[in-house]
Every structure is written in structure tokens, then in C-alpha cells.
PQR file with spaces between the fields and no chain letter, atoms N, CA, C, O and H, PARSE charges and radii, in Angstrom:
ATOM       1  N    UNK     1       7.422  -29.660   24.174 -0.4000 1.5000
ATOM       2  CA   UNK     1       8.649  -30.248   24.675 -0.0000 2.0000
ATOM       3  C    UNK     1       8.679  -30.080   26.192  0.5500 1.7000
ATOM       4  O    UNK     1       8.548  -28.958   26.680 -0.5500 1.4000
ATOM       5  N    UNK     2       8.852  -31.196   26.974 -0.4000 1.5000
ATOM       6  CA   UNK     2       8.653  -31.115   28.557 -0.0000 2.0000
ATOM       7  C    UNK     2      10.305  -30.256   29.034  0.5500 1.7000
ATOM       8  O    UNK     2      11.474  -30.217   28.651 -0.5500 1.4000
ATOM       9  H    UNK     2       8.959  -32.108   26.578  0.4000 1.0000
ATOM      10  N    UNK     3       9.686  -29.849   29.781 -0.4000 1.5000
ATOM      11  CA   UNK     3      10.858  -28.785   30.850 -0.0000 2.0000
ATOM      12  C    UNK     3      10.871  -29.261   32.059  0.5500 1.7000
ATOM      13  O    UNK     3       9.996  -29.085   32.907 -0.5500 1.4000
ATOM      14  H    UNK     3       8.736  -29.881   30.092  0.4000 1.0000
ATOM      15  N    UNK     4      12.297  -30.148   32.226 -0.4000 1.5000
ATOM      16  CA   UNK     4      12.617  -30.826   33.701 -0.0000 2.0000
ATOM      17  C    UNK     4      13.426  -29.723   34.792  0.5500 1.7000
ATOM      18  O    UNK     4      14.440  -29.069   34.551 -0.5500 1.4000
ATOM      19  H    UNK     4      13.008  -30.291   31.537  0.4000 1.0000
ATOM      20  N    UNK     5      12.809  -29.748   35.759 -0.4000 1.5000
ATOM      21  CA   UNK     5      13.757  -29.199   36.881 -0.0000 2.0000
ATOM      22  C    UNK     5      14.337  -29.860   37.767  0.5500 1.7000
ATOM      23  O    UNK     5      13.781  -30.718   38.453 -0.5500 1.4000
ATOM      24  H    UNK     5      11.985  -30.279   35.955  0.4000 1.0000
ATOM      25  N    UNK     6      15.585  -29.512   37.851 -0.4000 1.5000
ATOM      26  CA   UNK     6      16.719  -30.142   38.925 -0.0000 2.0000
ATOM      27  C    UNK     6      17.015  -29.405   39.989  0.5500 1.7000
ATOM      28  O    UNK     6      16.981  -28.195   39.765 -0.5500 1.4000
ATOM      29  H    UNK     6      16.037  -28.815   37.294  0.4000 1.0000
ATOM      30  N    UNK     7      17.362  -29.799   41.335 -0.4000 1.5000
ATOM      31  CA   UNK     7      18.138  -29.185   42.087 -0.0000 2.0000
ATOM      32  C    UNK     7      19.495  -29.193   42.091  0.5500 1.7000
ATOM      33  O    UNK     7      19.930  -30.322   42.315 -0.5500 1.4000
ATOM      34  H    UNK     7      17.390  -30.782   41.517  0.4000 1.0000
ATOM      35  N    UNK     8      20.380  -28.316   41.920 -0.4000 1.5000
ATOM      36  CA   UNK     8      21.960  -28.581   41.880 -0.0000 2.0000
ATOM      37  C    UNK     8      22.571  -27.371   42.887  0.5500 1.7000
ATOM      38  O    UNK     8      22.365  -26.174   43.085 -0.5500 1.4000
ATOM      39  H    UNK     8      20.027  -27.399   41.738  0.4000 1.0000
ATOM      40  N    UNK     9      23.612  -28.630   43.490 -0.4000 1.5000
ATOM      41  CA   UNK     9      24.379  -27.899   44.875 -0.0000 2.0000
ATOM      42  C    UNK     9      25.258  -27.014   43.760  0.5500 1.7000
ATOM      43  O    UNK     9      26.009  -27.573   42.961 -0.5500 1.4000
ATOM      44  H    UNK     9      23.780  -29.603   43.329  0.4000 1.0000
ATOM      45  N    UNK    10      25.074  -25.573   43.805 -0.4000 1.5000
ATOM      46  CA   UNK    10      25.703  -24.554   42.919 -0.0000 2.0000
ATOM      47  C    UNK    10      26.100  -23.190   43.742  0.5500 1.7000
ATOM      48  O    UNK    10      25.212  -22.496   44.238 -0.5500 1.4000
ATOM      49  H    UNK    10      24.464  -25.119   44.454  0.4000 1.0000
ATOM      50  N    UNK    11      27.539  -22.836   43.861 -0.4000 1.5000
ATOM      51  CA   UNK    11      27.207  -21.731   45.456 -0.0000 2.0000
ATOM      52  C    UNK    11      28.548  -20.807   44.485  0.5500 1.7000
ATOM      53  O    UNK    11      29.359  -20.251   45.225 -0.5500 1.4000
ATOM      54  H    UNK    11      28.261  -23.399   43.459  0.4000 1.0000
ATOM      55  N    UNK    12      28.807  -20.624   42.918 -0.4000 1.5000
ATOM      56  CA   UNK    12      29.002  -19.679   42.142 -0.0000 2.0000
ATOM      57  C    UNK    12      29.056  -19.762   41.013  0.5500 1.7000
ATOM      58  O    UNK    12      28.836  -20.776   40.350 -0.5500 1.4000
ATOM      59  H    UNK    12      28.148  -21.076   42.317  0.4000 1.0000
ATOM      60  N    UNK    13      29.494  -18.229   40.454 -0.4000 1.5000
ATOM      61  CA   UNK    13      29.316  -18.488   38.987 -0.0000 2.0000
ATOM      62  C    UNK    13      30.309  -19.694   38.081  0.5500 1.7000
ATOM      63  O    UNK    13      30.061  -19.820   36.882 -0.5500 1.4000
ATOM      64  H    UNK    13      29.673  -17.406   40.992  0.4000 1.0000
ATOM      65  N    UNK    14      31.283  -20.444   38.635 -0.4000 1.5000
ATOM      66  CA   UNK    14      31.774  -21.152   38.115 -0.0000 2.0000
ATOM      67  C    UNK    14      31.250  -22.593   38.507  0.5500 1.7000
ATOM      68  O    UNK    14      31.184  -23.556   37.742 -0.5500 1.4000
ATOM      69  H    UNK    14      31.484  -20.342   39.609  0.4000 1.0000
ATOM      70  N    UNK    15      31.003  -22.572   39.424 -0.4000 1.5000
ATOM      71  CA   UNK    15      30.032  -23.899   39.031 -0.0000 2.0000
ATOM      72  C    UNK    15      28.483  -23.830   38.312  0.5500 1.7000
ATOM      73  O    UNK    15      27.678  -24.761   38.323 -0.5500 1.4000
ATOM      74  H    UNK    15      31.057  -21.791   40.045  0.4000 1.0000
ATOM      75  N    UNK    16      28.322  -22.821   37.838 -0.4000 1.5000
ATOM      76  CA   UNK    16      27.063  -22.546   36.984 -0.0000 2.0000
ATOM      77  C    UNK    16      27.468  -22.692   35.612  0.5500 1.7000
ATOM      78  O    UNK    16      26.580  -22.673   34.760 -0.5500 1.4000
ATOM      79  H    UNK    16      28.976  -22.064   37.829  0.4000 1.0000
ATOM      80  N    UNK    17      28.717  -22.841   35.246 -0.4000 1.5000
ATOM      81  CA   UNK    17      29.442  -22.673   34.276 -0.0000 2.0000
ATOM      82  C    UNK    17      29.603  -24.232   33.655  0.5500 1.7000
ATOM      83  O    UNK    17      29.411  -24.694   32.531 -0.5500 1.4000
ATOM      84  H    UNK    17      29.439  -22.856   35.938  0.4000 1.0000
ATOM      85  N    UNK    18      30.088  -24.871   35.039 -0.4000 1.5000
ATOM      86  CA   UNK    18      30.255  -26.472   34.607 -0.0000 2.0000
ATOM      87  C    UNK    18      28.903  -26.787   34.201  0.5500 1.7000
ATOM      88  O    UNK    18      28.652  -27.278   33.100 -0.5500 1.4000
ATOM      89  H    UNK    18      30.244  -24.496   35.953  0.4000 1.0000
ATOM      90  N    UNK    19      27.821  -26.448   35.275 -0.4000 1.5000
ATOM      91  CA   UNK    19      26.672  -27.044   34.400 -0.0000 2.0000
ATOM      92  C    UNK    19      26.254  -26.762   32.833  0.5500 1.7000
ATOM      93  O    UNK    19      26.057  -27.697   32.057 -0.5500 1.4000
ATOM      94  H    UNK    19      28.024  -26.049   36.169  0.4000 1.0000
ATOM      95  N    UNK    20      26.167  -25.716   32.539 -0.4000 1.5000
ATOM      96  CA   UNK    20      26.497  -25.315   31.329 -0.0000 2.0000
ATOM      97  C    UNK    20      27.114  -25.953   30.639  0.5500 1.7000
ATOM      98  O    UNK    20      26.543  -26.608   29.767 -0.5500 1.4000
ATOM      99  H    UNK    20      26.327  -24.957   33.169  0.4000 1.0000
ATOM     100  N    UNK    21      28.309  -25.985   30.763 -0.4000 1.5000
ATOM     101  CA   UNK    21      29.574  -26.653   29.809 -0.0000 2.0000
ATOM     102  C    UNK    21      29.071  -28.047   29.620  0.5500 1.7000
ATOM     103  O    UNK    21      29.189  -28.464   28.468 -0.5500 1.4000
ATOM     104  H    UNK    21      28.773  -25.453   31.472  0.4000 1.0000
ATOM     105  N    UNK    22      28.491  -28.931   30.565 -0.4000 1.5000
ATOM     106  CA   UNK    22      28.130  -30.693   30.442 -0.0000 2.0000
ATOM     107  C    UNK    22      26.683  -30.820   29.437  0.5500 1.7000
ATOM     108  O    UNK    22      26.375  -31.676   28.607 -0.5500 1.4000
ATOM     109  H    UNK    22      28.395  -28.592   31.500  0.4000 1.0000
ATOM     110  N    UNK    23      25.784  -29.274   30.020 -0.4000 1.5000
ATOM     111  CA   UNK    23      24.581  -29.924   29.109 -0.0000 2.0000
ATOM     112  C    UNK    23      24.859  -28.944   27.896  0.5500 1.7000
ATOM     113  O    UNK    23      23.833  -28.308   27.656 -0.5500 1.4000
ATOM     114  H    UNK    23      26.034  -28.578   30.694  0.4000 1.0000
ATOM     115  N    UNK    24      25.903  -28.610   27.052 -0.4000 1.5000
ATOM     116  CA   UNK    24      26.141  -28.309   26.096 -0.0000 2.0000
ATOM     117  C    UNK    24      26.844  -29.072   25.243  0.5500 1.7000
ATOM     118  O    UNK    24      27.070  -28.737   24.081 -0.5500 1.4000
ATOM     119  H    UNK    24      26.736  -29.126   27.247  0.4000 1.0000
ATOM     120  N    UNK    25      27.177  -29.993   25.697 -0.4000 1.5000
ATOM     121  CA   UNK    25      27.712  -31.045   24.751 -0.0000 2.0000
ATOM     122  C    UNK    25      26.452  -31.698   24.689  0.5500 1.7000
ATOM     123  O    UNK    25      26.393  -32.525   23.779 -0.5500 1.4000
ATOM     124  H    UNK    25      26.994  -30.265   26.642  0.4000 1.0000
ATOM     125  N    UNK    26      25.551  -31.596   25.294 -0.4000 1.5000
ATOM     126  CA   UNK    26      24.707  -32.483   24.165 -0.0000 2.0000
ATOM     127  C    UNK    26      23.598  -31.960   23.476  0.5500 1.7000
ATOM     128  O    UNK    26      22.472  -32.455   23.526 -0.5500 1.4000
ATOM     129  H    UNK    26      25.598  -30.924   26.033  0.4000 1.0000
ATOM     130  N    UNK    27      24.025  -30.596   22.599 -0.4000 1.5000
ATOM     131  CA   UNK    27      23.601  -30.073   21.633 -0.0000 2.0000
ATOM     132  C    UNK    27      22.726  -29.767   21.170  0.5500 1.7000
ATOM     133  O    UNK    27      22.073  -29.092   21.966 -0.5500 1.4000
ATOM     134  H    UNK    27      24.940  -30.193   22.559  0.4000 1.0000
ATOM     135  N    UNK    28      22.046  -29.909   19.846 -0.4000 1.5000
ATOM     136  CA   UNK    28      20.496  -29.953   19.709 -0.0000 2.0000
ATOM     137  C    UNK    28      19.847  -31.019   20.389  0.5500 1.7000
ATOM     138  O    UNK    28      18.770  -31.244   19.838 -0.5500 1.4000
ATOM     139  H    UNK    28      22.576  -30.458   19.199  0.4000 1.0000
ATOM     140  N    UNK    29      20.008  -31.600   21.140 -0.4000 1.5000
ATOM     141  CA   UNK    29      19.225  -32.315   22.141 -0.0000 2.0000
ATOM     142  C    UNK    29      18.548  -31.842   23.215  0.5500 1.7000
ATOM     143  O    UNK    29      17.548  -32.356   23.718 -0.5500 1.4000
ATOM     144  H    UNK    29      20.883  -31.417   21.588  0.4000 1.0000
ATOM     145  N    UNK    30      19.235  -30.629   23.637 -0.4000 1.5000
ATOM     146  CA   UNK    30      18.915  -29.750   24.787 -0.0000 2.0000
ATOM     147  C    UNK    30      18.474  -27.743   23.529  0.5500 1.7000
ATOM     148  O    UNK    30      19.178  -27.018   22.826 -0.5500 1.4000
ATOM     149  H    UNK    30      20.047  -30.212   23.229  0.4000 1.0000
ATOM     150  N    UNK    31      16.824  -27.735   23.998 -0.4000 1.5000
ATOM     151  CA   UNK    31      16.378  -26.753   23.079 -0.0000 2.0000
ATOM     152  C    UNK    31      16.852  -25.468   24.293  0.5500 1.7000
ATOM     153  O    UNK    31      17.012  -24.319   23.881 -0.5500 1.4000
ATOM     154  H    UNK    31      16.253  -28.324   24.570  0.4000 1.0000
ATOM     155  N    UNK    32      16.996  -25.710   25.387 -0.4000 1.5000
ATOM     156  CA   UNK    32      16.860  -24.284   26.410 -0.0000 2.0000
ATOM     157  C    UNK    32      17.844  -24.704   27.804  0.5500 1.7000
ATOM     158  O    UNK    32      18.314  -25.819   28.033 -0.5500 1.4000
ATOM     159  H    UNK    32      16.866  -26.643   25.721  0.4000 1.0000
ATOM     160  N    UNK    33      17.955  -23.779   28.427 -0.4000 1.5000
ATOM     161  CA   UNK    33      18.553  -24.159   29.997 -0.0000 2.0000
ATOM     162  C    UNK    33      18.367  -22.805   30.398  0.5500 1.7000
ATOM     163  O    UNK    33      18.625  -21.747   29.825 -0.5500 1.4000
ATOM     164  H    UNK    33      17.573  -22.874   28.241  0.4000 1.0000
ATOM     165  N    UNK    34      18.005  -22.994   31.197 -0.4000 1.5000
ATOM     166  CA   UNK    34      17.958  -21.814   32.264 -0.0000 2.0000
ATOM     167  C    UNK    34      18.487  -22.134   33.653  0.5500 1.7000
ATOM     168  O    UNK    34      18.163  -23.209   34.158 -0.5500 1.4000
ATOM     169  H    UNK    34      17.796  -23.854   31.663  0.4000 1.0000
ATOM     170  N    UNK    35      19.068  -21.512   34.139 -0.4000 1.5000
ATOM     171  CA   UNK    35      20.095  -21.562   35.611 -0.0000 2.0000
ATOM     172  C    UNK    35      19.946  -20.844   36.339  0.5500 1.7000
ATOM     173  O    UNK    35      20.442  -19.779   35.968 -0.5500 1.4000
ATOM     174  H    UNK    35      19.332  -20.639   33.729  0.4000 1.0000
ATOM     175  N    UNK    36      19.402  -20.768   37.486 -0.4000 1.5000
ATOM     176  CA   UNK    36      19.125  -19.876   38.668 -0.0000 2.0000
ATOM     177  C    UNK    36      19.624  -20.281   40.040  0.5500 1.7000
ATOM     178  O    UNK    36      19.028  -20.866   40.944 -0.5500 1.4000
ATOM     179  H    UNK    36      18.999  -21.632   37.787  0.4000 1.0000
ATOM     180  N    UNK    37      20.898  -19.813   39.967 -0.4000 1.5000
ATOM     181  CA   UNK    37      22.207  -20.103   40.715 -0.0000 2.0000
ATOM     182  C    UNK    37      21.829  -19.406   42.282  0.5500 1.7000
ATOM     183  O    UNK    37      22.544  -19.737   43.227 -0.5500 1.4000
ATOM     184  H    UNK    37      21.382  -19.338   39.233  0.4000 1.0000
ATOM     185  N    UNK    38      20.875  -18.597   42.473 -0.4000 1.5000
ATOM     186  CA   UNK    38      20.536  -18.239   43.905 -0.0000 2.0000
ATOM     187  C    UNK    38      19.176  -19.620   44.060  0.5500 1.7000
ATOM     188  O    UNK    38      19.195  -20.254   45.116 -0.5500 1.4000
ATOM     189  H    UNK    38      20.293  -18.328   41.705  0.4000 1.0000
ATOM     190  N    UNK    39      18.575  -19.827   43.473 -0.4000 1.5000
ATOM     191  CA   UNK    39      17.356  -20.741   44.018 -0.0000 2.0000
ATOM     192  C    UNK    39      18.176  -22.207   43.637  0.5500 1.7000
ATOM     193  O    UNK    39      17.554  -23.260   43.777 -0.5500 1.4000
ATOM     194  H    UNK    39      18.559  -19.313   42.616  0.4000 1.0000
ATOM     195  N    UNK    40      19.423  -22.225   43.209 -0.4000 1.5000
ATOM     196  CA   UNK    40      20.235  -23.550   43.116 -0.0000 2.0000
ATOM     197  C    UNK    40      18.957  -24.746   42.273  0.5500 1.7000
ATOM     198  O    UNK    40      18.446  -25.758   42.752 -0.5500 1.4000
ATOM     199  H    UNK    40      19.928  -21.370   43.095  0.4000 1.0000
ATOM     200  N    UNK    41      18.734  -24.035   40.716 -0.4000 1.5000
ATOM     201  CA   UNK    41      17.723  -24.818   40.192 -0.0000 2.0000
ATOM     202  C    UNK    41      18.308  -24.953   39.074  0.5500 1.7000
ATOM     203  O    UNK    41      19.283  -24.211   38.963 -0.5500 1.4000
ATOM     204  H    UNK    41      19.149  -23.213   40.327  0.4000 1.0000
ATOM     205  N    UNK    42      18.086  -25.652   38.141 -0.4000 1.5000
ATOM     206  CA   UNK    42      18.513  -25.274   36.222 -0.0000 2.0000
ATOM     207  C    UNK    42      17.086  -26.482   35.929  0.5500 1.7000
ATOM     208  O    UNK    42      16.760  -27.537   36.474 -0.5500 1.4000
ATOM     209  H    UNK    42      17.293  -26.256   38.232  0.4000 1.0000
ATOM     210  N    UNK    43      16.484  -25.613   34.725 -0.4000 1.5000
ATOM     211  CA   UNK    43      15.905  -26.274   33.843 -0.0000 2.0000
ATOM     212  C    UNK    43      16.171  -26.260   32.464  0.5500 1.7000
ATOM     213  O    UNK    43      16.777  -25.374   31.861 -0.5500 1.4000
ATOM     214  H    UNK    43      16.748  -24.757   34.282  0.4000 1.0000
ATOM     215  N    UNK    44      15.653  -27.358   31.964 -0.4000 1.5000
ATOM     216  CA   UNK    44      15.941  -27.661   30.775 -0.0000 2.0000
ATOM     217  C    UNK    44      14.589  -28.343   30.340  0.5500 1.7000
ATOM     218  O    UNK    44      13.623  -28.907   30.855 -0.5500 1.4000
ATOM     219  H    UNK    44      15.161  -28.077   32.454  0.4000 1.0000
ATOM     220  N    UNK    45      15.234  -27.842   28.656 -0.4000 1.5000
ATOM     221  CA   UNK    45      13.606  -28.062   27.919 -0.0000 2.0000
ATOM     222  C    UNK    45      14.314  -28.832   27.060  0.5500 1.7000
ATOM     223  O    UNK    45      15.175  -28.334   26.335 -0.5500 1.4000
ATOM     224  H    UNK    45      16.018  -27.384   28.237  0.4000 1.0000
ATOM     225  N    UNK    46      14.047  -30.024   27.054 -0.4000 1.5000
ATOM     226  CA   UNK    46      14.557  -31.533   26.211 -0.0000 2.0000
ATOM     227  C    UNK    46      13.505  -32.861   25.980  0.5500 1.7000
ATOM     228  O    UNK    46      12.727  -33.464   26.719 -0.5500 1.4000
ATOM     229  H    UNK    46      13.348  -30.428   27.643  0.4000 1.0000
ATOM     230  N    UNK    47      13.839  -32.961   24.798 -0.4000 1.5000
ATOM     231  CA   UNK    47      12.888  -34.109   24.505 -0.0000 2.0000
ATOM     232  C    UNK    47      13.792  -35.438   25.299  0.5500 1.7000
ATOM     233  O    UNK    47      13.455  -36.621   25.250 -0.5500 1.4000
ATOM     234  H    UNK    47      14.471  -32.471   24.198  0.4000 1.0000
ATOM     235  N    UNK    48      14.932  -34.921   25.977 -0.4000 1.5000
ATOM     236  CA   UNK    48      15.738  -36.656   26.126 -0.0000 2.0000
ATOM     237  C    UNK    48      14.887  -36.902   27.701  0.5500 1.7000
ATOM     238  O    UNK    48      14.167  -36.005   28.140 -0.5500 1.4000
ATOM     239  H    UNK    48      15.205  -33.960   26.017  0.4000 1.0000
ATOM     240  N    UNK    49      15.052  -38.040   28.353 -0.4000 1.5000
ATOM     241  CA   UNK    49      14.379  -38.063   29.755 -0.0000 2.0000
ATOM     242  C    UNK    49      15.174  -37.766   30.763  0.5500 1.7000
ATOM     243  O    UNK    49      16.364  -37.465   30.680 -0.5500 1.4000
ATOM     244  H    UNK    49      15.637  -38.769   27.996  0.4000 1.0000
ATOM     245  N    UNK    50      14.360  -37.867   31.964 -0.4000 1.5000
ATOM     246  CA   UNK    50      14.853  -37.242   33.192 -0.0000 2.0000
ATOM     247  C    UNK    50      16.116  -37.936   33.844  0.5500 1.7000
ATOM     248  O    UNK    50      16.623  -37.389   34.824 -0.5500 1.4000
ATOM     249  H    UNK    50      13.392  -38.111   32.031  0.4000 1.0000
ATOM     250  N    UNK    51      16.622  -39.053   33.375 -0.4000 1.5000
ATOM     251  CA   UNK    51      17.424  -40.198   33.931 -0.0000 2.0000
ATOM     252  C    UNK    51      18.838  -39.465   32.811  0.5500 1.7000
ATOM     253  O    UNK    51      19.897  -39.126   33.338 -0.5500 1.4000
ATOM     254  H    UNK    51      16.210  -39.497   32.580  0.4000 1.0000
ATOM     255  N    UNK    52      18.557  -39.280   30.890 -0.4000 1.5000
ATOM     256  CA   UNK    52      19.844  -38.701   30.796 -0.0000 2.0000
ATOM     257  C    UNK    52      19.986  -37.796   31.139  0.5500 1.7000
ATOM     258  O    UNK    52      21.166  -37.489   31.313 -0.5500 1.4000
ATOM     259  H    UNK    52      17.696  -39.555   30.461  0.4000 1.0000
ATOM     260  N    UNK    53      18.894  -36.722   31.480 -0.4000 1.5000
ATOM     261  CA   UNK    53      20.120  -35.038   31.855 -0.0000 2.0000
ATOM     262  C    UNK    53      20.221  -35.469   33.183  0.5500 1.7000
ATOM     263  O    UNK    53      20.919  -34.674   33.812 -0.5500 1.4000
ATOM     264  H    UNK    53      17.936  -36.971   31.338  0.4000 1.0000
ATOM     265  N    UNK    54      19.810  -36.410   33.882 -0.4000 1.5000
ATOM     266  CA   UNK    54      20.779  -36.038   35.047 -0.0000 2.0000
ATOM     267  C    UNK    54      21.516  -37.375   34.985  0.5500 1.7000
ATOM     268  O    UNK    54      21.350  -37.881   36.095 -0.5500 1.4000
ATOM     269  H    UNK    54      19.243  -37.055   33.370  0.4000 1.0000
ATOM     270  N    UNK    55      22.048  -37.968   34.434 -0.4000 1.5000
ATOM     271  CA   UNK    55      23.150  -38.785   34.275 -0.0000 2.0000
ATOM     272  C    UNK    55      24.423  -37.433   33.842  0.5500 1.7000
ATOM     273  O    UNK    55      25.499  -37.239   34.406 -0.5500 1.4000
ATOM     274  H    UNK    55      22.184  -37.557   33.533  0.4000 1.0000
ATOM     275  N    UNK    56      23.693  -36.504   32.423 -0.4000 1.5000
ATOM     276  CA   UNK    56      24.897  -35.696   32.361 -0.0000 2.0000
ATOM     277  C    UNK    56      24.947  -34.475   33.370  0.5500 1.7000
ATOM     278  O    UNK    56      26.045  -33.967   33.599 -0.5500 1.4000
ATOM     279  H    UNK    56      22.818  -36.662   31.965  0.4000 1.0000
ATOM     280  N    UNK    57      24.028  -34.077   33.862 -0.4000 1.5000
ATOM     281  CA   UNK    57      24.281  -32.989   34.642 -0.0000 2.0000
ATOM     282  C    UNK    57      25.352  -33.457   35.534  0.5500 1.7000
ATOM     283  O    UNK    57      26.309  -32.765   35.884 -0.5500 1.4000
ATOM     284  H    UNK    57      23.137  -34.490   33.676  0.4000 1.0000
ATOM     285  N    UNK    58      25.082  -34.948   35.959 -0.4000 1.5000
ATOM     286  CA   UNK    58      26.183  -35.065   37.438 -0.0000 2.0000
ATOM     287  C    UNK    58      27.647  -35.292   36.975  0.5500 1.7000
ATOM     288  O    UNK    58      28.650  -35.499   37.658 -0.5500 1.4000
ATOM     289  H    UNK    58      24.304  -35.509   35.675  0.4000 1.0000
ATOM     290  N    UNK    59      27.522  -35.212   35.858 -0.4000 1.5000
ATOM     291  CA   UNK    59      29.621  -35.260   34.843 -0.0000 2.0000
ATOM     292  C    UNK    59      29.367  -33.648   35.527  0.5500 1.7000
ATOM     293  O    UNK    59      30.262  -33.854   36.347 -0.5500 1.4000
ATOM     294  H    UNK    59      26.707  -35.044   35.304  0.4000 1.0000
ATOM     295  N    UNK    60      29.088  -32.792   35.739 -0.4000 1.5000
ATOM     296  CA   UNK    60      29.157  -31.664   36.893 -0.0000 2.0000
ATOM     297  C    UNK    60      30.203  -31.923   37.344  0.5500 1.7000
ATOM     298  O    UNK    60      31.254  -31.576   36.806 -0.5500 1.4000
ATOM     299  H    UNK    60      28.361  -32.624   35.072  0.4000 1.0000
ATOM     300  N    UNK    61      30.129  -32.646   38.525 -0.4000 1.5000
ATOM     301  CA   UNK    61      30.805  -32.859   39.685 -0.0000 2.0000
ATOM     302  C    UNK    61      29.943  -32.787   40.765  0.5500 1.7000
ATOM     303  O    UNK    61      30.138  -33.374   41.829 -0.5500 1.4000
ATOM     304  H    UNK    61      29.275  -32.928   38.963  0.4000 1.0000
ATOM     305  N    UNK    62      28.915  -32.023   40.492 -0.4000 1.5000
ATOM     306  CA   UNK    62      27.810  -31.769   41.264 -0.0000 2.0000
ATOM     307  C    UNK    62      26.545  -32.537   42.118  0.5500 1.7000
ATOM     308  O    UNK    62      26.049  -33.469   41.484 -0.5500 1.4000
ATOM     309  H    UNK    62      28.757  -31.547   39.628  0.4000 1.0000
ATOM     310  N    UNK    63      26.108  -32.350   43.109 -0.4000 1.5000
ATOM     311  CA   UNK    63      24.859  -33.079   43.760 -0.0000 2.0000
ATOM     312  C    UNK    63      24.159  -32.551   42.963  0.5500 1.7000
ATOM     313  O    UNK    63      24.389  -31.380   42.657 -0.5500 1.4000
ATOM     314  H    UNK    63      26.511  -31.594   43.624  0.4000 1.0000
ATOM     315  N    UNK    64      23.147  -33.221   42.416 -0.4000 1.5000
ATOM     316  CA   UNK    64      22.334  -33.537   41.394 -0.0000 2.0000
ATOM     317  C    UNK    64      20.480  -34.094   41.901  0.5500 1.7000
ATOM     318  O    UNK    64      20.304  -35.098   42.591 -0.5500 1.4000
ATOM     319  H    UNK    64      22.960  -34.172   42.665  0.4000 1.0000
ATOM     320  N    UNK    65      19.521  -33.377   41.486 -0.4000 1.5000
ATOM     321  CA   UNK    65      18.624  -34.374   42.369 -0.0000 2.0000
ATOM     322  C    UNK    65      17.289  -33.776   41.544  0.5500 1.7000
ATOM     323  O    UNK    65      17.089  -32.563   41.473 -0.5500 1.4000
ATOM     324  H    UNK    65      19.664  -32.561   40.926  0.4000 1.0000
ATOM     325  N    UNK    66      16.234  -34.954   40.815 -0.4000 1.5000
ATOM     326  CA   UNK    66      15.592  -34.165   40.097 -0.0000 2.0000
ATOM     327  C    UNK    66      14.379  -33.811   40.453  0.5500 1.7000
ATOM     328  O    UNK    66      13.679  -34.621   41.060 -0.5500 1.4000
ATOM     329  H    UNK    66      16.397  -35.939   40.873  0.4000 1.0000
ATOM     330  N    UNK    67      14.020  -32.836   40.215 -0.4000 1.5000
ATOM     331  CA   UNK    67      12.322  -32.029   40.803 -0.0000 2.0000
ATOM     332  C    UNK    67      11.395  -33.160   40.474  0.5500 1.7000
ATOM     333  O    UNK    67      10.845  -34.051   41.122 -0.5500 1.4000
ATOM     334  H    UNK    67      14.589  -32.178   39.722  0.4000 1.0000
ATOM     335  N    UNK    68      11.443  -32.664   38.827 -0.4000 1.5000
ATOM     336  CA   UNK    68       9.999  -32.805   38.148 -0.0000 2.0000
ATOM     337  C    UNK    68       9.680  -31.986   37.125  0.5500 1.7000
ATOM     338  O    UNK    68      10.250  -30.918   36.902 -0.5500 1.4000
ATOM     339  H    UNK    68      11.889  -31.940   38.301  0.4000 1.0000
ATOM     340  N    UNK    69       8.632  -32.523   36.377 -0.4000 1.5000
ATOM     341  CA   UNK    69       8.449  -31.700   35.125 -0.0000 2.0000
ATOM     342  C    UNK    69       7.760  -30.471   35.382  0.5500 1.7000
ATOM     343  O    UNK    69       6.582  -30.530   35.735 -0.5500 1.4000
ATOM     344  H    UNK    69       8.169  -33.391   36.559  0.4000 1.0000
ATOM     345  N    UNK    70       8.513  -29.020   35.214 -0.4000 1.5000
ATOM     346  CA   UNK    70       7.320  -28.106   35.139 -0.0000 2.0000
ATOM     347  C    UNK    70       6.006  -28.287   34.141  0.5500 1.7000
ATOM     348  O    UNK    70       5.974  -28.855   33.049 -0.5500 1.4000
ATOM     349  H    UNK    70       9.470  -28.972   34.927  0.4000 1.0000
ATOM     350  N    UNK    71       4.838  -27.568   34.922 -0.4000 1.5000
ATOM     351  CA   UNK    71       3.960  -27.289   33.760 -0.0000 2.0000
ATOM     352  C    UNK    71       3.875  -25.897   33.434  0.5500 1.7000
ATOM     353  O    UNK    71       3.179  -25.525   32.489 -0.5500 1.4000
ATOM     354  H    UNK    71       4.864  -27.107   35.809  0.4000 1.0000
């Protein structure tokens, strides 16, 4: 399952929270997230593509901008 990384403008724990909260509504769709709120990164391990999580990441509110697939 590919693991996309994003950059997201994130400067506390409550906006680490919104991200959270948006890619949790979409459920078993999203297997992982990880958030690293000092390197302002979140990945996610999803079979959906790089265009929907960041369509939902940016229901954020957030600048939104995507890396690339880790390997």
C-alpha cells in the first residue's frame, strides 16, 4: 500500500487535530497517518490517490501541498 507525503502549514497541536479529524472520516480507506507537527509533514498509507487525500486534507483549512510517495 503506497505512503503519500504532504506538506501542511501546521504551527499546533490543534491544527494537528483538524488534520486528523478530516482524514478520519474517511475510514478504512486510510490504513495509517502519521503527523509530524515540528517537520509540518503527515503521511498516510492509502490505497485512495494523491489528488483525494489532498482534496480532503485541505477541508483542513489548511495549506496543503503534496511531496510524493515515500519508498
Amino acid at each position: 500500500m503506497p505512503v503519500h507525503e504532504f506538506k501542511v502549514e501546521m504551527s499546533c497541536g490543534g491544527c494537528a487535530g483538524a488534520v486528523e479529524k478530516v482524514l478520519s472520516k474517511l475510514g478504512d480507506k486510510v490504513e495509517k497517518v502519521n503527523i509530524n507537527l515540528e517537520a509540518k509533514t503527515v503521511t498516510v498509507t492509502s490505497n485512495l490517490s494523491s489528488d483525494e487525500l489532498l482534496a480532503q486534507l485541505r477541508k483542513s483549512g489548511k495549506t496543503v501541498s503534496y511531496v510524493g510517495v515515500k519508498k
